[in-house]
C-alpha positions as CSV (number, residue, x, y, z in Angstrom):
1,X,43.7,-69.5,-172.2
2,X,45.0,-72.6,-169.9
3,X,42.7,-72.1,-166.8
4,X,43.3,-74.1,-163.8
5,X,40.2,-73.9,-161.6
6,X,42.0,-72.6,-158.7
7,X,43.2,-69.5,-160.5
8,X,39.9,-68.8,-162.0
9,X,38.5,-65.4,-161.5
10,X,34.3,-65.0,-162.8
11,X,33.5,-61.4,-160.3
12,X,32.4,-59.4,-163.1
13,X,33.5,-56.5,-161.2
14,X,36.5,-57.9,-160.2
15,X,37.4,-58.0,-163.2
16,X,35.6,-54.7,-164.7
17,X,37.6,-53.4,-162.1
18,X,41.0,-54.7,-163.6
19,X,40.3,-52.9,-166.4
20,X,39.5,-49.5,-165.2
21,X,43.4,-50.0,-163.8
22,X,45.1,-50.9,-166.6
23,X,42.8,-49.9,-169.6
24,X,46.1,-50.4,-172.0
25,X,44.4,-53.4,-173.8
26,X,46.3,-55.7,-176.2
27,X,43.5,-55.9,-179.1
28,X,44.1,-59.4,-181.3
29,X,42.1,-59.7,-184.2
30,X,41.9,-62.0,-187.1
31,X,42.2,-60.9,-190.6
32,X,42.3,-62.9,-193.8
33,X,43.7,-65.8,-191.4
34,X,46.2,-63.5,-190.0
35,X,46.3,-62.2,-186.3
36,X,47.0,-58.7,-185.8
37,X,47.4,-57.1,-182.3
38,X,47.1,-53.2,-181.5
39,X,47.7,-51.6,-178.4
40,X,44.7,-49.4,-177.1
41,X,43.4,-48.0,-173.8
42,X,39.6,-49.4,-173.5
43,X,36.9,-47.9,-171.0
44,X,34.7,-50.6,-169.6
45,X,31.1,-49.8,-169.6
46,X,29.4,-52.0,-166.9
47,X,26.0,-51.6,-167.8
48,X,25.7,-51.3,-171.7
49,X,24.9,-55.3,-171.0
50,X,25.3,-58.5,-168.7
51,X,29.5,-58.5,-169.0
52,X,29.9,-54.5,-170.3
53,X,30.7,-53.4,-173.4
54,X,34.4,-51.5,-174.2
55,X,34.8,-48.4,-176.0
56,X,37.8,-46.7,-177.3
57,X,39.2,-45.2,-180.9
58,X,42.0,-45.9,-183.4
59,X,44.1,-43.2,-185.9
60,X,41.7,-43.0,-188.5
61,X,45.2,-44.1,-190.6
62,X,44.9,-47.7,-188.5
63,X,43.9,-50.1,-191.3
64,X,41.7,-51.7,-188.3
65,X,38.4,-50.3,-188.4
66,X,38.4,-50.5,-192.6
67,X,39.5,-54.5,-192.2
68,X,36.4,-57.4,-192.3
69,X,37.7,-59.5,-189.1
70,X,36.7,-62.9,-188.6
71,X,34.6,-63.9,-185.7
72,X,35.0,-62.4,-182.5
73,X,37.8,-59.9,-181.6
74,X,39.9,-60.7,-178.0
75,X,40.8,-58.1,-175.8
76,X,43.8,-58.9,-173.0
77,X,44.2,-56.8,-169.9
78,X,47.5,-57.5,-167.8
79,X,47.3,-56.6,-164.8
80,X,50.2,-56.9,-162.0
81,X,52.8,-59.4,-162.5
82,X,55.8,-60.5,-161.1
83,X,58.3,-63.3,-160.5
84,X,58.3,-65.8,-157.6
85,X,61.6,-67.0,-156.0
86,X,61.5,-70.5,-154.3
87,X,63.3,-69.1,-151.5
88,X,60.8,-67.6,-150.2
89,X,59.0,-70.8,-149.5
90,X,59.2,-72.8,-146.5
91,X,58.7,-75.8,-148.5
92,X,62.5,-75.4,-149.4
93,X,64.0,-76.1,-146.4
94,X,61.6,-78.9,-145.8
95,X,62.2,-80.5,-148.7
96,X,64.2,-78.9,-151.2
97,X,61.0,-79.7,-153.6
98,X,60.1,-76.1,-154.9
99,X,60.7,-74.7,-158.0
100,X,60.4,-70.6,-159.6
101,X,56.8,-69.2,-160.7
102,X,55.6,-66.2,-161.8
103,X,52.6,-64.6,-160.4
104,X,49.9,-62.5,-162.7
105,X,46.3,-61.6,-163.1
106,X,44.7,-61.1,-166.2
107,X,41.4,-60.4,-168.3
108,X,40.5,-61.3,-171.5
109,X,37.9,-60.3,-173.0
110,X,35.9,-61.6,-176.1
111,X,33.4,-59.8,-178.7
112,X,32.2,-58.5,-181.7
113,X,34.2,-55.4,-182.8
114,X,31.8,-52.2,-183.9
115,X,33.1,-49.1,-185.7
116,X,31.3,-45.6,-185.2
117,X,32.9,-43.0,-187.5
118,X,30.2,-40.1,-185.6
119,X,31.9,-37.2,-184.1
120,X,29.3,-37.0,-181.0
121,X,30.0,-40.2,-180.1
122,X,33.7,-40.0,-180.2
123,X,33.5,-37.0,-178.6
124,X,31.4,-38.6,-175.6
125,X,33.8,-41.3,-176.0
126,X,37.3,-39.6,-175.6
127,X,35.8,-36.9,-173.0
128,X,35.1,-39.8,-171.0
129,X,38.3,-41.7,-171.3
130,X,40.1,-38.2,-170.2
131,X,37.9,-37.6,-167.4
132,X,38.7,-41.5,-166.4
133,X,42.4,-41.2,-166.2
134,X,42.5,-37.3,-165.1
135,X,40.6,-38.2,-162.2
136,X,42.6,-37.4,-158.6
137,X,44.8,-35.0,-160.5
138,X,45.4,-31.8,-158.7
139,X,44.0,-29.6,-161.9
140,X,42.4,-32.3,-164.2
141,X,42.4,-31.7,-167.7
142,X,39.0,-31.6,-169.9
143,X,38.4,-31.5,-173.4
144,X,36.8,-28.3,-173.3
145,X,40.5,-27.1,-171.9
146,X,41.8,-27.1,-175.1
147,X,40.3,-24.7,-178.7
148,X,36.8,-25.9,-180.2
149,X,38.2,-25.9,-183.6
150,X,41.6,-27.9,-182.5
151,X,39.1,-30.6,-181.2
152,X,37.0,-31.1,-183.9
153,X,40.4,-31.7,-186.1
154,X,41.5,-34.1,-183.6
155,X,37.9,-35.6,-183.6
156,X,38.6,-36.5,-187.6
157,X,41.7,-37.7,-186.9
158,X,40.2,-41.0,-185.4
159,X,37.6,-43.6,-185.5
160,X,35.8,-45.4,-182.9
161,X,35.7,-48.9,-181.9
162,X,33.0,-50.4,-179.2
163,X,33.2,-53.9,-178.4
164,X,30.0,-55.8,-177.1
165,X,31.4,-58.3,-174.3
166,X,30.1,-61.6,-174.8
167,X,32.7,-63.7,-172.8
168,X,35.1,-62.3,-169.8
169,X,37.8,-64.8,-168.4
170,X,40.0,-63.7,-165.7
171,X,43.3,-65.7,-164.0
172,X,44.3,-64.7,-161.2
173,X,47.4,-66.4,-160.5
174,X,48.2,-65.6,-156.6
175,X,50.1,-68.7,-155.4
176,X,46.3,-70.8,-154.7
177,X,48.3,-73.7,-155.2
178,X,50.7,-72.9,-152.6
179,X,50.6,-74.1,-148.6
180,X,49.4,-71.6,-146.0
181,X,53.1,-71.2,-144.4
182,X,54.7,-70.9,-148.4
183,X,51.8,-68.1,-148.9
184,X,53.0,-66.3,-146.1
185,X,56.7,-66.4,-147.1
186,X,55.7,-65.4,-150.5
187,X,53.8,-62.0,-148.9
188,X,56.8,-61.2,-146.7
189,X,59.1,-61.5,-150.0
190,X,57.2,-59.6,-151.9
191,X,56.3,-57.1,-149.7
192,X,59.8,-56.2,-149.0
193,X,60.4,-55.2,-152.9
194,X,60.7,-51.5,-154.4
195,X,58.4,-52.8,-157.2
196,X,55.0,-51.3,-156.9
197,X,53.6,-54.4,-158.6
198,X,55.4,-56.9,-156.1
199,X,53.3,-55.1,-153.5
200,X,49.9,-54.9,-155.2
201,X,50.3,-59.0,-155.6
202,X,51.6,-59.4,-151.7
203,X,48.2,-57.9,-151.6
204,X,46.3,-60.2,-153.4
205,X,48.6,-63.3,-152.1
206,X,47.7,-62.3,-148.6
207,X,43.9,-62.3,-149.6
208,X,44.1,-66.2,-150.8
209,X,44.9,-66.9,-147.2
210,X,42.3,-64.7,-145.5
211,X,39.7,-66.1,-147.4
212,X,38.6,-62.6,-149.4
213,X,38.1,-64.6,-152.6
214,X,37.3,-68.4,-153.5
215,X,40.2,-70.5,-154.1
């Protein structure tokens, strides 16, 4: 992707950490010349190897994991994202010389694309992806909750995909080419919206500024 230096992200955990947030992946892959995306929740595994590996599964009835794809497959991870007015910039009653933006951070994530058809390791594979996203609930649901012999049908019913990482790149587009003062305005606008994402990038705006990450 287009990657101006001063929105470049390259904390692995950083991020690993997107990911764990917003596991919903966008999986593009290239078959016969032709590029097919599927919409999956992957689990990052940090320590599989230097940049992680991601696991998840497809319906069995997915053409996906029967398909020979060519070269690597890409992996996209959106994160927050939201539009920036120029009225909150000072700049525009300076000079009038501001224009609209949008803000976003993002991971993608390049590999080779691995099929396991072996119940153990799906089951390892979907008890863990459960357990990710029932964490904090007030009575967490397990696998084991529901009948052994439901499971195992369910088990059947999918296949399972692990993803080597051999290349992360993340943008992380938080007004780093903005002044100090338009920064600031774009905080306060965002900060004063309903939308839970507007807030999580005042956040990361505000960060720019106080020097939490490299611009």
């Amino acid at each position: 992707m287009y990657q101006p230096a001063a929105f470049r992200e390259e904390r692995i955990d950083v991020m690993h950490g997107l990911i764990r947030d917003h596991p919903l992946a966008v999986l593009v892959t290239n078959t016969g010349g032709s590029l097919e995306a599927n919409h999956l929740p992957l689990l990052i595994e940090p320590l599989s190897s230097p940049h992680g590996t991601l696991r998840g599964h497809v319906a069995r009835a997915n053409p996906l994991w029967r398909q020979s794809h060519d070269g690597e497959v890409l992996a996209i991870f959106q994160g927050p994202q939201v539009y920036v007015t120029p009225s909150w910039y000072p700049e525009k009653q300076a000079t009038g010389k501001v224009v609209p933006t949008w803000n976003y951070v993002v991971v993608h994530v390049h590999g080779p694309l691995i099929i396991h058809d072996d119940r153990d390791w799906l089951r390892d594979l979907v008890s863990c992806l459960t357990s990710q996203q029932e964490a904090g609930r007030p009575q967490p649901w397990g696998v084991a909750d529901a009948p052994a012999d439901y499971i195992e049908r369910m088990l059947g019913a999918i296949v399972g995909i692990e993803i080597p990482v051999t290349r992360l790149e993340g943008k992380w587009k938080v007004s780093q080419n903005r002044s100090e003062s338009d920064r600031a305005g774009v905080v306060a606008g965002l900060a004063q919206q309903a939308d839970p994402q507007a807030r999580a990038l005042a956040g990361l705006v505000a960060e720019v500024t106080a020097n939490k990450r490299p611009v």
